[in-house]
N, C-alpha and C positions, 0 to 999 in steps of 0.2 A: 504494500500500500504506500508504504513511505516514497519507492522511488516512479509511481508511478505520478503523484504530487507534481512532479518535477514538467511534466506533458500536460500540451494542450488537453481540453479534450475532449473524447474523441471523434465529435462531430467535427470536429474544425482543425482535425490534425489530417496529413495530407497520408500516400500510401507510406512515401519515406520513412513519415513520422513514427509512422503505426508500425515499420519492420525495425525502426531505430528501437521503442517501447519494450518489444517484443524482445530482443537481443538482449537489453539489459535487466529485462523483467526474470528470463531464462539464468541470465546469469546470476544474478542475486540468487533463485533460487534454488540452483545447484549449490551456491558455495553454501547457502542456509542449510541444506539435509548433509553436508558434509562435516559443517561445525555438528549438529547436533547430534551428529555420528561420532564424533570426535568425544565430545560431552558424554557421550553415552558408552564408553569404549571401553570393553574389561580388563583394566589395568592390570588386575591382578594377573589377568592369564598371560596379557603381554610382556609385564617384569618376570617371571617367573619362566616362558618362552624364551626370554632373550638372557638372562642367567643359564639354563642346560645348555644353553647355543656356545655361551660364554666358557662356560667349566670345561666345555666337551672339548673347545679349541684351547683350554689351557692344559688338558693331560691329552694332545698332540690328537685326538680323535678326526675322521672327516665329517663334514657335512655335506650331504648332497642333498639337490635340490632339485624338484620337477613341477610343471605347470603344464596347462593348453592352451594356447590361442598368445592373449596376451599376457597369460600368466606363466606362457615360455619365457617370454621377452621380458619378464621381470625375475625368473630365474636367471636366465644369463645376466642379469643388471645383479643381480645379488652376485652368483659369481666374480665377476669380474671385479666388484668394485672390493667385496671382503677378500678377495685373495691379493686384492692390491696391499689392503691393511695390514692381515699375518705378515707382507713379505716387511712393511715399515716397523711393524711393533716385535716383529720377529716370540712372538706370544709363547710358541714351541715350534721347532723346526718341523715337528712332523706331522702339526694341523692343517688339515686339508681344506679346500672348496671346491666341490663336483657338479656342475652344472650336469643334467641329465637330459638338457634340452638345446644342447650346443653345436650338435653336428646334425647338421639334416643328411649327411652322406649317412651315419650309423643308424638313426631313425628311421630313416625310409628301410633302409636293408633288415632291421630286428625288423620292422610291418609288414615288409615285402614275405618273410622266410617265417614268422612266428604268427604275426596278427598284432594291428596295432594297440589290441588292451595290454601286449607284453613288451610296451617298447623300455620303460624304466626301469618294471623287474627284471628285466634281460638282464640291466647294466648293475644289477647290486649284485652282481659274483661276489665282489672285495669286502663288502661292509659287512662290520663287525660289531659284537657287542660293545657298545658305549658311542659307536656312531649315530648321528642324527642324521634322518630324514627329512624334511623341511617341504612341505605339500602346499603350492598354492594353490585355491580352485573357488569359486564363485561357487561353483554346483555344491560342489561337494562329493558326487556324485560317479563320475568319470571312473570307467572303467581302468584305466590303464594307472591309473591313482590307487585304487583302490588293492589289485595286485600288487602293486610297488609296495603297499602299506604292510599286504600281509605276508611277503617277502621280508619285509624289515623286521618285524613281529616275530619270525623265526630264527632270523640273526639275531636277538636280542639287542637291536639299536632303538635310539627312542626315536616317535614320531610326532612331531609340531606339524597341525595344521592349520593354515589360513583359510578359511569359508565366509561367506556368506550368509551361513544358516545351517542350524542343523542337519547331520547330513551323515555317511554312513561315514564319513571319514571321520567327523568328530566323534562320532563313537568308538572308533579303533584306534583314535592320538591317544597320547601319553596328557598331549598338552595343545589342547583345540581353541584357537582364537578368531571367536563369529562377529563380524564386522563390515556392514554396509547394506543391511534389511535387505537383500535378495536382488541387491543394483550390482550390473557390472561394473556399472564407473565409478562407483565410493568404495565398492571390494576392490578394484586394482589400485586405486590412490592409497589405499590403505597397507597393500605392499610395497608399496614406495618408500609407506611412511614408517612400516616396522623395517626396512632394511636398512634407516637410514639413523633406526633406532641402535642397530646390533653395531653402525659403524662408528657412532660416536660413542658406543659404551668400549668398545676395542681402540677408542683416541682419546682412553680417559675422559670420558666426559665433555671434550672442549669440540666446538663446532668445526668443521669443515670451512674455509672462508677462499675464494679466490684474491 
């Protein structure tokens, strides 16, 4: 309401007006269900997520990580960015980070030759008890997730998952963090926002700043 104030209206606002209205109406309204998701967000499971992540990488264990869609592409961004961190804070030399969504050459080949619900549990040969699994998914749901989880469940590594909503994965984590009422776009902002949680607790605490 506030920023609609701001606009003629709407009899006397022209098409421009009313696509300008609409643009900024939209956007208020996403960042609103985003705070309130924020406001709303189970700290507890998050600190508590991001400490096993923490411990596991300080007695040298790996973390691997799998998504679908765009929650590959926030796997490789957790990759990429926490394996920058171990190699600065050198935490123990033999903590790993395993993107499980990083070669579309090895994916396509385990979906081609297995079935794509086995392209992740393919890849946990290695993982061992005390490694962490690390599951992004909106659904929750996903087969090839869901494999991966009870694969990990037989290694004795632990499983953190990121969801949207209850879901079958949260019932098989160790440690399930539901976040974004069943939205794709406030559940992937919200990976962003826990991976970005795991990298300043691995930089003591102090922000990232260019």
């Amino acid at each position: 309401m506030k920023l609609q104030s701001i606009f003629p209206p709407k009899s006397l606002r022209t098409r421009g007006d009313m696509m300008k209205n609409d643009v900024v109406s939209n956007c208020d309204l996403y960042l609103s269900e985003l705070v309130d998701e924020i406001n709303k967000a189970p700290m507890k499971d998050i600190e508590k997520a991001c400490e096993v992540i923490f411990d596991a990488f300080k007695c040298g264990k790996t973390l691997y990580i799998a998504g679908n869609g765009g929650s590959a592409a926030s796997a490789n961004h957790f990759y990429a960015d926490l394996s920058n961190e171990l190699l600065i804070h050198n935490i123990n030399s033999n903590a790993r980070v395993n993107s499980l969504c990083d070669s579309i050459v090895r994916l396509t080949a385990i979906a081609n030759d297995y079935g794509y619900e086995n392209v992740f549990s393919q890849q946990l040969s290695h993982g061992q008890e005390g490694d962490i699994l690390l599951l992004l998914s909106v659904s929750g749901e996903s087969k090839n997730l869901i494999k991966a989880a009870d694969l990990a469940q037989s290694r004795s590594m632990k499983i953190v998952s990121v969801t949207s909503m209850t879901s079958t994965l949260t019932h098989i984590s160790h440690i399930s963090i539901i976040f974004g009422d069943c939205d794709y776009g406030l559940s992937e902002d919200f990976q962003s926002i826990f991976l970005h949680m795991l990298k300043r607790m691995i930089n003591n605490n102090i922000p990232h700043k260019c």
